[in-house]
DSSP file (Angstrom, degrees, kcal/mol; ACC not computed):
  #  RESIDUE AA STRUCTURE BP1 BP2  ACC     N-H-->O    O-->H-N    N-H-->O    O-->H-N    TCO  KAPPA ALPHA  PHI   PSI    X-CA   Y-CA   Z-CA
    1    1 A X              0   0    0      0, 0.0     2,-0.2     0, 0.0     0, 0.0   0.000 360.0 360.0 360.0 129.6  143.7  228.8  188.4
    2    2 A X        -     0   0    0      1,-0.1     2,-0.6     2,-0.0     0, 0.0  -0.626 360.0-134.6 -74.1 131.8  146.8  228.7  190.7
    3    3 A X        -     0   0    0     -2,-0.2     2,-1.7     1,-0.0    -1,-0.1  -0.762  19.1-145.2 -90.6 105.1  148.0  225.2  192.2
    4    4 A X        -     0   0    0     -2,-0.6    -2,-0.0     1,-0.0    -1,-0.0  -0.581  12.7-124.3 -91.4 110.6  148.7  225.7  195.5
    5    5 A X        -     0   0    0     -2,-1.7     5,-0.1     2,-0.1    -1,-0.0  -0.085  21.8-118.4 -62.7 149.6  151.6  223.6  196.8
    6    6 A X    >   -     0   0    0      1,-0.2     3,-1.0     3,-0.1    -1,-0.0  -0.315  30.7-116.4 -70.0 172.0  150.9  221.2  200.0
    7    7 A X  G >  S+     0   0    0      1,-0.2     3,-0.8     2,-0.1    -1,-0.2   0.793 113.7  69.1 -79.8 -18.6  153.3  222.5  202.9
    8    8 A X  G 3  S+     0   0    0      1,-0.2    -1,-0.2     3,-0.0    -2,-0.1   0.575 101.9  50.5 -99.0  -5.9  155.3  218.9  202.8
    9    9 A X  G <  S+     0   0    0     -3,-1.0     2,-0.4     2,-0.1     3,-0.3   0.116  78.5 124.7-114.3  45.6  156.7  220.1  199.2
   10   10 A X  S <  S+     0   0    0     -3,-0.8    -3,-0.0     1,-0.2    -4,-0.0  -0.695  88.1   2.2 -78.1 122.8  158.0  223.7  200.2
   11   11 A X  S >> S+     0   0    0     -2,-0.4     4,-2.0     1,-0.1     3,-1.4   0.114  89.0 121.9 101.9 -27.5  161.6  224.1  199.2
   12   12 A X  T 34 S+     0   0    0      1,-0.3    -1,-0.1    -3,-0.3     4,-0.1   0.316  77.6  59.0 -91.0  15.7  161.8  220.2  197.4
   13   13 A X  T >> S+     0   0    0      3,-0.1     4,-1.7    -4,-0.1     3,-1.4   0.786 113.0  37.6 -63.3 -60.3  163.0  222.6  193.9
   14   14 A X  H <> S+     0   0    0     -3,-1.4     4,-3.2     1,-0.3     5,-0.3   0.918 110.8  50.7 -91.4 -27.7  165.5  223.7  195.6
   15   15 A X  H 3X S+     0   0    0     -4,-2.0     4,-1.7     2,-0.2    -1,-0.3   0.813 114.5  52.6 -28.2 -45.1  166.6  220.8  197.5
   16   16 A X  H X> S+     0   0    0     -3,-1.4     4,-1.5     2,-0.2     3,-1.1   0.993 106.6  52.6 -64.3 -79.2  166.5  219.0  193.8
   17   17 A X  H 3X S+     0   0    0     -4,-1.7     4,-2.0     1,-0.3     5,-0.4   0.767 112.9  45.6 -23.8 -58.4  168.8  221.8  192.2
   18   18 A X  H 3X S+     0   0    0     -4,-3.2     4,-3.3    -5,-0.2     5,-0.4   0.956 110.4  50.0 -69.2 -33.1  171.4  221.3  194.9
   19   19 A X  H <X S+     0   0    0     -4,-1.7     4,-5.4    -3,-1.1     5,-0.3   0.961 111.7  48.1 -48.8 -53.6  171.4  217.9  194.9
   20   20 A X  H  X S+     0   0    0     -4,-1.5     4,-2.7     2,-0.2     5,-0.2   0.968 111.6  51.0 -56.9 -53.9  171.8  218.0  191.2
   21   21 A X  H  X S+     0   0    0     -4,-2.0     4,-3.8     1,-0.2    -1,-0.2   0.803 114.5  46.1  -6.4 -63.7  174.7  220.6  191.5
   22   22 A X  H  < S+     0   0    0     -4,-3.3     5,-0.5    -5,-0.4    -1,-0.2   0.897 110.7  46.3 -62.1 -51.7  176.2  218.6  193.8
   23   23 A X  H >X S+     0   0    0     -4,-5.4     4,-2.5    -5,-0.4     3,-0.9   0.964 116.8  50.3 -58.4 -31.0  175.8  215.3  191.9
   24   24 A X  H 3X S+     0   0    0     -4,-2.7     2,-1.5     1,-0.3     4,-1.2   0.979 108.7  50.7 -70.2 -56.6  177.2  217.3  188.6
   25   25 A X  H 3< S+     0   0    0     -4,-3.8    -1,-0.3    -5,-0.2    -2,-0.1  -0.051 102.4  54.7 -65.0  46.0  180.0  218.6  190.4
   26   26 A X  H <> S+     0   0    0     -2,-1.5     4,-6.0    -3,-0.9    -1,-0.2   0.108 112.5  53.4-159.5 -67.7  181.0  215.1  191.8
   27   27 A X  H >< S+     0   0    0     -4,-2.5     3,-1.3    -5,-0.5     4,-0.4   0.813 111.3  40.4 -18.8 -97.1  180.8  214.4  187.6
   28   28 A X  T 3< S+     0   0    0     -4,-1.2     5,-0.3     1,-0.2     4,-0.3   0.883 114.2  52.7 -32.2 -71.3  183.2  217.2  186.5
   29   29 A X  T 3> S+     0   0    0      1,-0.3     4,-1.6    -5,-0.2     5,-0.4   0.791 109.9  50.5 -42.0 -48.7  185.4  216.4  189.4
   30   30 A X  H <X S+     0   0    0     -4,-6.0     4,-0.9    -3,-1.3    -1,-0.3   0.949 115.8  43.9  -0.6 -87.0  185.4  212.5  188.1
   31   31 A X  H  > S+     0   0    0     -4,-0.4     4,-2.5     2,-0.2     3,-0.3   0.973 119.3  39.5 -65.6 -81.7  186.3  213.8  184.8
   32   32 A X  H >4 S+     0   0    0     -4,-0.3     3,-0.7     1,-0.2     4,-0.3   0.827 121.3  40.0  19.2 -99.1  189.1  216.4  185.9
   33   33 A X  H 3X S+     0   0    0     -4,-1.6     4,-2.0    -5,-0.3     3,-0.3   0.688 110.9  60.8 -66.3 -14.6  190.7  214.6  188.4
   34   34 A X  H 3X S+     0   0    0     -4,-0.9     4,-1.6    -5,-0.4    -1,-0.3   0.735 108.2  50.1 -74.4 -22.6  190.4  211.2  186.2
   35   35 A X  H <X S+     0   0    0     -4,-2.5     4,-0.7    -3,-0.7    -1,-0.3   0.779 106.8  45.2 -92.1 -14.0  192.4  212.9  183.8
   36   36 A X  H  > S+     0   0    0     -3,-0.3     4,-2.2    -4,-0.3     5,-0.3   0.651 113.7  55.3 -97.9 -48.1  195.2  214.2  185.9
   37   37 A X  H  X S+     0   0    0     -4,-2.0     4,-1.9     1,-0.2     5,-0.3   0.972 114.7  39.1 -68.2 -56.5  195.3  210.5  187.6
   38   38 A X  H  X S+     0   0    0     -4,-1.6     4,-0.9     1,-0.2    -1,-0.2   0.721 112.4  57.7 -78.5 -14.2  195.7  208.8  184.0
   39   39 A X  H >X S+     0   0    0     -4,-0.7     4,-2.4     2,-0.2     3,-0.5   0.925 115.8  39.7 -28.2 -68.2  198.2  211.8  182.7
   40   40 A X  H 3X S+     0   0    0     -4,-2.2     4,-0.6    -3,-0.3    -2,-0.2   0.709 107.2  59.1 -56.1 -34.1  200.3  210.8  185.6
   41   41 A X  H 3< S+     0   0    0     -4,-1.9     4,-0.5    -5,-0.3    -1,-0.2   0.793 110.4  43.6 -55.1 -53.4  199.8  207.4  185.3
   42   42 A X  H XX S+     0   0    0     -4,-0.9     4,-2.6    -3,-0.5     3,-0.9   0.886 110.7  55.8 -63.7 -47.1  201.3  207.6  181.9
   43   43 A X  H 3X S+     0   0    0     -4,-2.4     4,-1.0     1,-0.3    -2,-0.3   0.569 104.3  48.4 -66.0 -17.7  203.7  209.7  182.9
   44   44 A X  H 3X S+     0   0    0     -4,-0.6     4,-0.9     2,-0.2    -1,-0.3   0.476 111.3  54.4 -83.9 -29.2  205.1  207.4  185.6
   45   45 A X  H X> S+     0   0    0     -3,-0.9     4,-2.6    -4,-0.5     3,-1.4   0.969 103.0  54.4 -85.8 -74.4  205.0  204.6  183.0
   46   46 A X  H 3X S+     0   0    0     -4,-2.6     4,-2.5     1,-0.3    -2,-0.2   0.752 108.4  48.4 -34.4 -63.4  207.1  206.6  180.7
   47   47 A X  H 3X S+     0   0    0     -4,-1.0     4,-5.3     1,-0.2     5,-0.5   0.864 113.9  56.3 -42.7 -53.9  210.1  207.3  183.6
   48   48 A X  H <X S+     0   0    0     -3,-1.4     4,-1.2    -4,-0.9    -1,-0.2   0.833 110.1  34.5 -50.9 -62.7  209.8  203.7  184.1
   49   49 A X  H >X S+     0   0    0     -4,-2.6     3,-1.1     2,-0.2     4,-0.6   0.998 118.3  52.9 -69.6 -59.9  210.4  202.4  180.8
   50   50 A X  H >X S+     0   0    0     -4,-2.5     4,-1.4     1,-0.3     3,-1.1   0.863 107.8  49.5 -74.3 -28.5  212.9  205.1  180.0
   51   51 A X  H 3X>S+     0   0    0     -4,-5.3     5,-0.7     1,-0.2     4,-0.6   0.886 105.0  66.4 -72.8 -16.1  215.2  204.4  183.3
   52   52 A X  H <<5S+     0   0    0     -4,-1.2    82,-0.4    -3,-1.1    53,-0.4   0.713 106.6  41.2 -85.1  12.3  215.1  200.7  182.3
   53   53 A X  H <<5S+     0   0    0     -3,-1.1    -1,-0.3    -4,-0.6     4,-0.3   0.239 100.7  54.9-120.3  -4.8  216.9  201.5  179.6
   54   54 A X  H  <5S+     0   0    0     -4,-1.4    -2,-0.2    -5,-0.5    30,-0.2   0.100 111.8  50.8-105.5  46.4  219.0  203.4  180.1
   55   55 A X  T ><5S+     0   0    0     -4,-0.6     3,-2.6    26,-0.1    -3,-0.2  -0.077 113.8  58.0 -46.9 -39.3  220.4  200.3  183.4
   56   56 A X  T 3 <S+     0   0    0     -5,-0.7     3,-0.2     1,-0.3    -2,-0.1   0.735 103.2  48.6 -79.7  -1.4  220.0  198.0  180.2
   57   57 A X  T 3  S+     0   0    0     -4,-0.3     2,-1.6     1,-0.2    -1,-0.3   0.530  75.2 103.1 -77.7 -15.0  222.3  200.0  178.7
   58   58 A X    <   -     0   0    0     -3,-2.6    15,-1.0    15,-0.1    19,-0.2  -0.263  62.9-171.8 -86.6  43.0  224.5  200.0  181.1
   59   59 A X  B     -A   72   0A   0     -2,-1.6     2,-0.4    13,-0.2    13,-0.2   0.207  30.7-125.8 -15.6 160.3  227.1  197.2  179.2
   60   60 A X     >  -     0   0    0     11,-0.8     4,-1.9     9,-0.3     5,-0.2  -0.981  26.4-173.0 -80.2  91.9  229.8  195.8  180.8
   61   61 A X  H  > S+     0   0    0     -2,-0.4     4,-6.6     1,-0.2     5,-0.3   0.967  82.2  59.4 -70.8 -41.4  232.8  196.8  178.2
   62   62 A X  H  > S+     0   0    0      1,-0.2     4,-2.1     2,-0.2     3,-0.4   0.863 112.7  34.5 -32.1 -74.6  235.4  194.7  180.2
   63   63 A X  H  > S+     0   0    0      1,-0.3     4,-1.3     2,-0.3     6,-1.2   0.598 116.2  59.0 -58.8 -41.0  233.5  191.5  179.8
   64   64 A X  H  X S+     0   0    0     -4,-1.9     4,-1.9     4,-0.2    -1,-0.3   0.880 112.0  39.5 -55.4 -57.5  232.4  192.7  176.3
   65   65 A X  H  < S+     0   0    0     -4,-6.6    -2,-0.3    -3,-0.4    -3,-0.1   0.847 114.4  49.7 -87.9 -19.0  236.1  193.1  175.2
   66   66 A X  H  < S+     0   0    0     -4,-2.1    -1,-0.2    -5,-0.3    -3,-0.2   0.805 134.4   3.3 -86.5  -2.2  237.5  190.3  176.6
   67   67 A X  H  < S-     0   0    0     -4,-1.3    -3,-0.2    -5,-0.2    -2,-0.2   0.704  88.0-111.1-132.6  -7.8  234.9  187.9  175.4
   68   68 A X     <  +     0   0    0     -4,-1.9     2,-0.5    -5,-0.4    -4,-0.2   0.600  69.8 134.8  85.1  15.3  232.3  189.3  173.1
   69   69 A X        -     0   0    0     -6,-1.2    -9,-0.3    -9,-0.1    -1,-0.2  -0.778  54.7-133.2-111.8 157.9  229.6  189.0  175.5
   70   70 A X        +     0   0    0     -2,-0.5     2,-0.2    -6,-0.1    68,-0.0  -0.694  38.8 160.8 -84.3 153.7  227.0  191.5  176.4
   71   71 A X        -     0   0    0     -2,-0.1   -11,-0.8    32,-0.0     2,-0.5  -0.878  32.2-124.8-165.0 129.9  226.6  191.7  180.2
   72   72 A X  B     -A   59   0A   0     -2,-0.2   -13,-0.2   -13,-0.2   -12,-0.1  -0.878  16.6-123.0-116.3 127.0  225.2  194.4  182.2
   73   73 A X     >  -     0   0    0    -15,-1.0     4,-1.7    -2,-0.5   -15,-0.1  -0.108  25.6-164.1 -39.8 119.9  226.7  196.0  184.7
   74   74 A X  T  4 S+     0   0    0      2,-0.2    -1,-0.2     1,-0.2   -16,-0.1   0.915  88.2  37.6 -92.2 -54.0  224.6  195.7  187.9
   75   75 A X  T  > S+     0   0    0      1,-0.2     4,-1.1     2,-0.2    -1,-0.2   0.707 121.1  46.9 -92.2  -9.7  225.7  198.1  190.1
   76   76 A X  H  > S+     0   0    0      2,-0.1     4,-4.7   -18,-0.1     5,-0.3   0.952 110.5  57.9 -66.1 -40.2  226.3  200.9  187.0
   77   77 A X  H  < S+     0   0    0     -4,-1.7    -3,-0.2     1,-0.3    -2,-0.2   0.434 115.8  33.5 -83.2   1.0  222.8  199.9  185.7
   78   78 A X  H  > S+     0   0    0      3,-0.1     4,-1.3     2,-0.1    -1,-0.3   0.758 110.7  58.6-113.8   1.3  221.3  200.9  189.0
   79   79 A X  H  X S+     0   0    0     -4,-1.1     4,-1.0     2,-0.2    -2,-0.2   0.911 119.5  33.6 -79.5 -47.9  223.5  203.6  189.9
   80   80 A X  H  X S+     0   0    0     -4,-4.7     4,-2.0     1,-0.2    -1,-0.2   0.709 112.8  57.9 -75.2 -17.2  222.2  205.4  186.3
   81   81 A X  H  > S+     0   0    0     -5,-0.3     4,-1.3     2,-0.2    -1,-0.2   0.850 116.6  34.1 -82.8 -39.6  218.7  204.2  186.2
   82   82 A X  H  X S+     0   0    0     -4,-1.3     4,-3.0     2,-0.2    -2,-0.2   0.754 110.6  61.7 -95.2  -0.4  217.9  205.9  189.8
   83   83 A X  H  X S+     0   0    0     -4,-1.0     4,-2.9     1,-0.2    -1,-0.2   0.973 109.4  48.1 -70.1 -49.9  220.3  208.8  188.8
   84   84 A X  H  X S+     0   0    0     -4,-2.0     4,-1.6     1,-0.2    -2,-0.2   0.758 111.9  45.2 -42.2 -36.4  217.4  209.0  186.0
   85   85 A X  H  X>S+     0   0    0     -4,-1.3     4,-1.9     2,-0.2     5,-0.9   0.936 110.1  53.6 -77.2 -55.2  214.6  208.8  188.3
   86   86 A X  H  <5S+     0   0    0     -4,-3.0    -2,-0.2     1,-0.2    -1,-0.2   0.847 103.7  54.6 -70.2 -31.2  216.1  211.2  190.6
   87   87 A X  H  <5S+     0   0    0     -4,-2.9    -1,-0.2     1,-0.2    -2,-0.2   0.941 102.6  66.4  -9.1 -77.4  216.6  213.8  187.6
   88   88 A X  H  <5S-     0   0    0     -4,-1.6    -2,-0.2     1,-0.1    -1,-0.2   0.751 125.1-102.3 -26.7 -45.3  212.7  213.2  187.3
   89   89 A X  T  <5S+     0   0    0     -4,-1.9    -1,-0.1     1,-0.3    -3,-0.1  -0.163  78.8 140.5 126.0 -43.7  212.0  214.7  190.4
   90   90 A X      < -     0   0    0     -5,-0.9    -1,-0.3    -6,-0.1     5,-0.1   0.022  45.2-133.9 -54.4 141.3  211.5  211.3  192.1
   91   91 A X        -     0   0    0      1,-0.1    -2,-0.0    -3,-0.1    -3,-0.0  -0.097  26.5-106.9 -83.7-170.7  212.7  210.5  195.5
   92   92 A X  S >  S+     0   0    0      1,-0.2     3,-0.5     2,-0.1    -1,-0.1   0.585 110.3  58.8 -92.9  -3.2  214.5  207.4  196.3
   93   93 A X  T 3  S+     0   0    0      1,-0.3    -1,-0.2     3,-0.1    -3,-0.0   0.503  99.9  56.4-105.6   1.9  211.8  205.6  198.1
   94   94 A X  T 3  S+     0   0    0     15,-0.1    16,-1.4    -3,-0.0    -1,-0.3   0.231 100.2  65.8-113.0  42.1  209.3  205.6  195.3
   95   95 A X  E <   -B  109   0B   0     -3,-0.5    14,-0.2    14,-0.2     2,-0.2  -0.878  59.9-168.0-123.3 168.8  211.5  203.9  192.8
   96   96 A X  E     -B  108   0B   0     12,-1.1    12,-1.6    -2,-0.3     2,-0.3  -0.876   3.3-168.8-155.7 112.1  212.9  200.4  192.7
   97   97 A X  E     +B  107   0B   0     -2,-0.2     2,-0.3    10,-0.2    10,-0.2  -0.824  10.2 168.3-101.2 161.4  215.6  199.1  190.5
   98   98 A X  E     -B  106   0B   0      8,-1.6     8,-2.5    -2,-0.3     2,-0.6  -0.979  24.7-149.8-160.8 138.4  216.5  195.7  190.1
   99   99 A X  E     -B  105   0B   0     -2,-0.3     2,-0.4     6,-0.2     6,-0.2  -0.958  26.9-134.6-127.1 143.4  218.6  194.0  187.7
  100  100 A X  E >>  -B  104   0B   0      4,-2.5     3,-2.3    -2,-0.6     4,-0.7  -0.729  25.5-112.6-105.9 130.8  217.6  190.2  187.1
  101  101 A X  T 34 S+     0   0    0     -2,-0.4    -1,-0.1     1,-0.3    -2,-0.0   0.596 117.8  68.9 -51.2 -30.2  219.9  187.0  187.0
  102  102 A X  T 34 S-     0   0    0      2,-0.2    -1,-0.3     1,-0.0     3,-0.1   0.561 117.9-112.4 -48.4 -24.6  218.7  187.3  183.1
  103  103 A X  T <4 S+     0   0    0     -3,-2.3    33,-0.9     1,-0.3     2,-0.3   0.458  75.1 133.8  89.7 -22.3  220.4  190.2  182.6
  104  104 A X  E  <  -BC 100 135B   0     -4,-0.7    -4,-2.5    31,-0.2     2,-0.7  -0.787  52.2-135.4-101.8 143.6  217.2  192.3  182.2
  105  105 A X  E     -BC  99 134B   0     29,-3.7    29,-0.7   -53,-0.4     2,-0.4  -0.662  23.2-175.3-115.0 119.1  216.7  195.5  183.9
  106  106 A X  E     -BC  98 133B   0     -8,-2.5    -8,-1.6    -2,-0.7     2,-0.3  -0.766   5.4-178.6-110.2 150.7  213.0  195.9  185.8
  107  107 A X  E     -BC  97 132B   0     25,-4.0    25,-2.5    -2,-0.4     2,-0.4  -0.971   6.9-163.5-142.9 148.5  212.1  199.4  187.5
  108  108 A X  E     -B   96   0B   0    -12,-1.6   -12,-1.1    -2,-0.3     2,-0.3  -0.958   6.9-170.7-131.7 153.1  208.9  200.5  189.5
  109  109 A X  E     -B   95   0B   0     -2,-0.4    21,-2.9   -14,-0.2     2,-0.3  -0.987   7.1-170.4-142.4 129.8  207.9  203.5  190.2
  110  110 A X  E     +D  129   0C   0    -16,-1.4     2,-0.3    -2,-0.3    19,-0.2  -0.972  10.9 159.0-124.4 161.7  205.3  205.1  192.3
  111  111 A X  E     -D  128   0C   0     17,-5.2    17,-1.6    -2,-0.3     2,-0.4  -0.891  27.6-130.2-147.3-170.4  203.8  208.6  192.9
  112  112 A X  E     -D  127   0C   0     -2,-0.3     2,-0.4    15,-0.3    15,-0.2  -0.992  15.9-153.1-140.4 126.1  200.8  210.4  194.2
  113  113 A X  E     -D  126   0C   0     13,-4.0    13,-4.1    -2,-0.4     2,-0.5  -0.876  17.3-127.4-123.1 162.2  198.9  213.0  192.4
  114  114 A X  E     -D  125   0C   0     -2,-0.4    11,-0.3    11,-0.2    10,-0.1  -0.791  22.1-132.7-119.5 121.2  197.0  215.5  194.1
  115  115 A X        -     0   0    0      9,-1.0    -1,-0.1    -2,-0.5     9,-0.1   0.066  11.9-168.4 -52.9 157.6  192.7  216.2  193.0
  116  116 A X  S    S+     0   0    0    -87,-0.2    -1,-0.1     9,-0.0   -87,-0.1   0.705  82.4  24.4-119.5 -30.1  191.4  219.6  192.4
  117  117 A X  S    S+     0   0    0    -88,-0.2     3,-0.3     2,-0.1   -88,-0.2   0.600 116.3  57.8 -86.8 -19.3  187.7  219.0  192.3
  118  118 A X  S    S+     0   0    0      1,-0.3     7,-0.1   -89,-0.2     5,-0.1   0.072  85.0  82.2-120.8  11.2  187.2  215.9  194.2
  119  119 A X  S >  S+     0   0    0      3,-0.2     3,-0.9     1,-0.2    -1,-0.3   0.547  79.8  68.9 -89.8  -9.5  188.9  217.3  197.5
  120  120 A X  T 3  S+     0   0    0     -3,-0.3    -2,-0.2     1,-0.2    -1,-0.2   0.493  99.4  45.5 -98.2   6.0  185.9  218.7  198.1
  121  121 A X  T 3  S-     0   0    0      2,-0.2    -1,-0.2   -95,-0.0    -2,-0.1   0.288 129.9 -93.6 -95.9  -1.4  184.4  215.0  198.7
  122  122 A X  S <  S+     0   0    0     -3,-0.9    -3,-0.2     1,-0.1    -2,-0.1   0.958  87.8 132.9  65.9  77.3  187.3  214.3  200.6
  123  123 A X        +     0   0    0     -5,-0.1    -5,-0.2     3,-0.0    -3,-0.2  -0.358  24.9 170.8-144.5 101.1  189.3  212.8  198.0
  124  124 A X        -     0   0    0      1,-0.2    -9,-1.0    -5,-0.1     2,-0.5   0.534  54.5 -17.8-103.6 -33.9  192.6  214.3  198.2
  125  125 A X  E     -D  114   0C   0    -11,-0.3     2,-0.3    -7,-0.1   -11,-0.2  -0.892  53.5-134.2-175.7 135.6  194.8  212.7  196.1
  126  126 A X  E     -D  113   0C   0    -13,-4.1   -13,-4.0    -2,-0.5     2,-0.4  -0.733  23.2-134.1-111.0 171.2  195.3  209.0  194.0
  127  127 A X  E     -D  112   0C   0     -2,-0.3   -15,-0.3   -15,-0.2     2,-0.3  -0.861  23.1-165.7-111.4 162.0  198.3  207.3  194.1
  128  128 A X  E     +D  111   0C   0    -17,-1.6   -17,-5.2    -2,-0.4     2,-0.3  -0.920   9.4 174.1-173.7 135.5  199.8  205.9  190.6
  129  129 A X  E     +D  110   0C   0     -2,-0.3   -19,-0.2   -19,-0.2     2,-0.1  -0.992   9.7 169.9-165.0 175.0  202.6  203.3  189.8
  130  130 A X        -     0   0    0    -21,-2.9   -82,-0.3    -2,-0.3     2,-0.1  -0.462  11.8-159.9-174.6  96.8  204.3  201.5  187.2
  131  131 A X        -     0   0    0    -23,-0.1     2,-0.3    -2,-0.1   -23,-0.2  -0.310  12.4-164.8-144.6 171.7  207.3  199.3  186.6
  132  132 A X  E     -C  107   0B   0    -25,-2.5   -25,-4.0   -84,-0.2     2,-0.3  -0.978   7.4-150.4-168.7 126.7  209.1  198.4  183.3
  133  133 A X  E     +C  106   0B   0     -2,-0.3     2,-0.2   -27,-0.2   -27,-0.2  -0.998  16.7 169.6-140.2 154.9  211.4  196.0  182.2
  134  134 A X  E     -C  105   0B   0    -29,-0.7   -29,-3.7   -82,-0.4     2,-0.5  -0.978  11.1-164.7-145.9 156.9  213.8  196.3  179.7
  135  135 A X  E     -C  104   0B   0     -2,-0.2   -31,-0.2   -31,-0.2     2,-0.1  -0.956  38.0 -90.8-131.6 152.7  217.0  194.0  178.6
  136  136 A X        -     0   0    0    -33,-0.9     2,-0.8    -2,-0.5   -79,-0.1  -0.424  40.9-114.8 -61.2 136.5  220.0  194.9  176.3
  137  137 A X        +     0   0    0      1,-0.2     3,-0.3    -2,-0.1    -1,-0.1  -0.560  37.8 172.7 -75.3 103.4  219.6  194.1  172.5
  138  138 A X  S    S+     0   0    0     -2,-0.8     2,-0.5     1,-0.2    -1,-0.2   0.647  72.1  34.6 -79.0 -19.7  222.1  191.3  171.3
  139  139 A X  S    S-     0   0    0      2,-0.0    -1,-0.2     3,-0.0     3,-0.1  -0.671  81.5-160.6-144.9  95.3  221.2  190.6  167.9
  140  140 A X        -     0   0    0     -2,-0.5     2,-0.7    -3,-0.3     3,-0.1   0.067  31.5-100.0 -63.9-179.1  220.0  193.7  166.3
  141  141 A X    >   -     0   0    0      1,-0.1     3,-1.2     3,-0.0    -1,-0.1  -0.919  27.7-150.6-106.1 118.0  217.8  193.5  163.2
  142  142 A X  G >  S+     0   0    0     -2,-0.7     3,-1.0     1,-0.2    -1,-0.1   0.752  97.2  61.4 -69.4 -18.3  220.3  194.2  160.0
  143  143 A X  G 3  S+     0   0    0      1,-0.2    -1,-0.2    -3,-0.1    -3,-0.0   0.275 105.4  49.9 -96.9  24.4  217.4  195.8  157.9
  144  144 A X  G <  S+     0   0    0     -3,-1.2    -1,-0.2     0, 0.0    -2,-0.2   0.029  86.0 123.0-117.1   8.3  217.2  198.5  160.9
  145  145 A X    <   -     0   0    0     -3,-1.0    -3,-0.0     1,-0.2     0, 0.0  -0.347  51.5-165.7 -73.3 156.5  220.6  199.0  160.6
  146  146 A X  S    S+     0   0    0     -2,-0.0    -1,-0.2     0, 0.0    -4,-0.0   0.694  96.0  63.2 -74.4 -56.7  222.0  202.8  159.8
  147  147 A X  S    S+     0   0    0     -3,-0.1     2,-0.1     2,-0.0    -5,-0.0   0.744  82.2  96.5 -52.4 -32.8  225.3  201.1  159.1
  148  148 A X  S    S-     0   0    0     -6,-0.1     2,-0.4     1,-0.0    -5,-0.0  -0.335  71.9-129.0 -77.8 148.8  223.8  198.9  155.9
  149  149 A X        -     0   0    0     -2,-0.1     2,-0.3     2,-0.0    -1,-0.0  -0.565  28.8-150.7 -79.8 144.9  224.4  200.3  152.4
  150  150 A X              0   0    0     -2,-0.4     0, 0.0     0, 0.0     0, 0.0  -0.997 360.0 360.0-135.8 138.3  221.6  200.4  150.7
  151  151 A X              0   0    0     -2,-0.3    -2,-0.0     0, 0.0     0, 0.0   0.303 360.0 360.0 -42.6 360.0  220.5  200.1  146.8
């Protein structure tokens, strides 16, 4: 015997199906675009730490030879830390360098990376940042040395 549906559930299959569709593609788009934001994320990190070392690298050899102390140069260690950045592709108004009365050299960085799935929810794009600080090494470890002779 055939079930005849009442007229107030005509269509509420397909209604279901799109919803779910929709709700699934909402998922994927999650997953995706969540991976492209923490990829970037990382990647932004990475620039971070590596221009803050290379400004902490950025000795002062005067000061070094006349006294034997390490010093880092302020305005070399920001001139080469945003030279790095700008390499990167970054412009100058999403980075910030700084070099700290310490001697230690801190960088931030932001960017924006742009969805593929989750523009169609109207969510266009996340923004991502990350800062890093890094100071020159004074008293190396001698059992990391290249230089030591070994048995």
């Amino acid at each position: 015997m055939r079930r005849v549906a009442a007229v107030g559930e005509r269509g509420m299959a397909a209604l279901f199906v799109i919803g779910m569709s929709l709700l699934l593609l909402v998922c994927a788009g999650l997953v995706v675009d969540g991976g492209l934001a923490i990829n970037a994320r990382m990647r932004v990190a990475d620039d971070a730490e590596q221009a803050a070392r290379v400004g902490a690298d950025s000795i002062d050899v005067g000061v070094l030879r006349a006294g034997g102390t390490i010093q880092v140069n302020e305005s070399l260690a920001r001139d080469r830390a945003a030279a790095y950045l700008r390499d990167r592709g970054y412009a100058t108004d999403q980075f910030l360098v700084e070099v700290r009365a310490d001697g230690s050299v801190e960088v931030t960085v932001e960017d924006t990376t742009t969805t593929l799935l989750l523009g169609l929810v109207n969510v266009h794009r996340y923004d991502v940042g990350a800062g890093a600080v890094a100071e020159p090494q004074t008293d190396p470890d001698p059992t990391q040395s290249d230089l030591q002779g070994g048995p």
